[in-house]
C-alpha positions as a printed NumPy array, in Angstrom:
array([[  0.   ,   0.   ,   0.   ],
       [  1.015,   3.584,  -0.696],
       [ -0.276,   6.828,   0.852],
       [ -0.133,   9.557,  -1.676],
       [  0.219,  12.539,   0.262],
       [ -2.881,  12.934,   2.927],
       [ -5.787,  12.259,   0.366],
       [ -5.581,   8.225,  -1.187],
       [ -4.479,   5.266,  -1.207],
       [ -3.113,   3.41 ,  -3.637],
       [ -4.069,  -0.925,  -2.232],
       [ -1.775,  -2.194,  -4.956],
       [ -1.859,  -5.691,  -3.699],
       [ -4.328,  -8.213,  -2.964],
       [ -3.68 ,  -8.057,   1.156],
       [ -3.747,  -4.317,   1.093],
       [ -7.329,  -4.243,  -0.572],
       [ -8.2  ,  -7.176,   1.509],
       [ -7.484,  -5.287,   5.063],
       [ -8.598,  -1.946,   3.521],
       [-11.601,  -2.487,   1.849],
       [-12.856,  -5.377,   3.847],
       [-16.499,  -6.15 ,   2.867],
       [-16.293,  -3.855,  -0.675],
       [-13.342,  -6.152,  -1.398],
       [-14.641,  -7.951,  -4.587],
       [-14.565, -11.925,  -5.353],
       [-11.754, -11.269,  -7.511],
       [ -9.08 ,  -8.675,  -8.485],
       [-10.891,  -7.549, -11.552],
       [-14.181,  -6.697,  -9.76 ],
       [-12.521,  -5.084,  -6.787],
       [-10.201,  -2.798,  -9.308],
       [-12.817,  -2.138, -11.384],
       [-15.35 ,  -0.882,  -8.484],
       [-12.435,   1.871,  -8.22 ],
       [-15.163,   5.163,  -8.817],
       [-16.848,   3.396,  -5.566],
       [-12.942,   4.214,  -3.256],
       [-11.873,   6.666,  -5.638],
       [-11.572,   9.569,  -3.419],
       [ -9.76 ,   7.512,  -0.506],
       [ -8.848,   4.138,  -1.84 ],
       [ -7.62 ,   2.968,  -5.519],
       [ -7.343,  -0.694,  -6.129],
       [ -5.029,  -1.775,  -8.508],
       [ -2.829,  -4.557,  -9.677],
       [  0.655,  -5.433,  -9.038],
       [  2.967,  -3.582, -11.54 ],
       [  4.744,  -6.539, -12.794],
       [  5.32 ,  -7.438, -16.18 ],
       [  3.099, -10.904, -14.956],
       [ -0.327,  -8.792, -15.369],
       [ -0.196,  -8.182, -19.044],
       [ -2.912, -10.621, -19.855],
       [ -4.523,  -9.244, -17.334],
       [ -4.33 ,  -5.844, -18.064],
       [ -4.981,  -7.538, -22.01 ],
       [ -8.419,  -8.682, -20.767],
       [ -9.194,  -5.503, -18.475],
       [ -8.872,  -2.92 , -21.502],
       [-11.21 ,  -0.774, -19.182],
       [ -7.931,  -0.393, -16.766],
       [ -6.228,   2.145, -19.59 ],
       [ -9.118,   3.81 , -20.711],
       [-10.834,   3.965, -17.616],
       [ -9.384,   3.625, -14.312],
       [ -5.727,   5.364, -15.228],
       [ -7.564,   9.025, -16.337],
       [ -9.234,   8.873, -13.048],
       [ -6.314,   8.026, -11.265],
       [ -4.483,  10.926, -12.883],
       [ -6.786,  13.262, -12.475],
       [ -7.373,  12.689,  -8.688],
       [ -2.973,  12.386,  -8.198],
       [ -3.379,  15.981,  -9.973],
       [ -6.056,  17.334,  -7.578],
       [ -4.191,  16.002,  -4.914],
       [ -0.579,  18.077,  -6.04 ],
       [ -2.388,  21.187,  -6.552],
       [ -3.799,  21.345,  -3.174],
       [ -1.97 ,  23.973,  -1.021],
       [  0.782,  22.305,   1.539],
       [ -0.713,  21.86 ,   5.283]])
C-alpha cells in the first residue's frame, strides 16, 4: 500500500485491498479494481505492476481507458492542493 500525500491510497496488492476495503473487497481482483469510482476519493485498487499482469491488463482494456484518467486526475487534484 502507498499513501499519496494525505488524500488516497493506492491498495496495490491483494492483502492491502483485503485489510482496507474489507467487505467492498470484490470476489476477484478484476471486480474489486474495477469498483475503483466506488474508493476513488480515498482508496484505488489496482494490480501489481509486474510485467506478470499483461494478460490481465490484455483482458481488463477498461484499466487504460478507464481507471488510469481517473487516477491521474485525482494524483493531480491532490498536487495542486496547497501544503498543510
Amino acid at each position: 500500500m502507498v499513501r499519496a500525500s494525505a488524500g488516497a491510497r493506492l491498495l496495490v496488492i491483494g492483502q492491502a485491498q483485503a485489510f482496507h476495503l474489507g467487505a467492498d473487497n470484490g470476489p476477484a481482483m478484476a471486480a474489486t479494481v474495477l469498483a475503483f469510482r466506488n474508493h476513488l476519493f480515498h482508496r484505488l485498487p489496482l494490480p501489481h505492476p509486474s510485467w506478470c499482469n499483461t494478460g490481465w491488463l490484455t483482458r481488463n482494456p477498461w484499466f487504460r481507458l478507464e481507471l488510469l484518467p481517473a487516477l491521474r486526475e485525482r494524483a493531480r487534484a491532490l498536487l495542486q492542493r496547497p501544503s498543510r
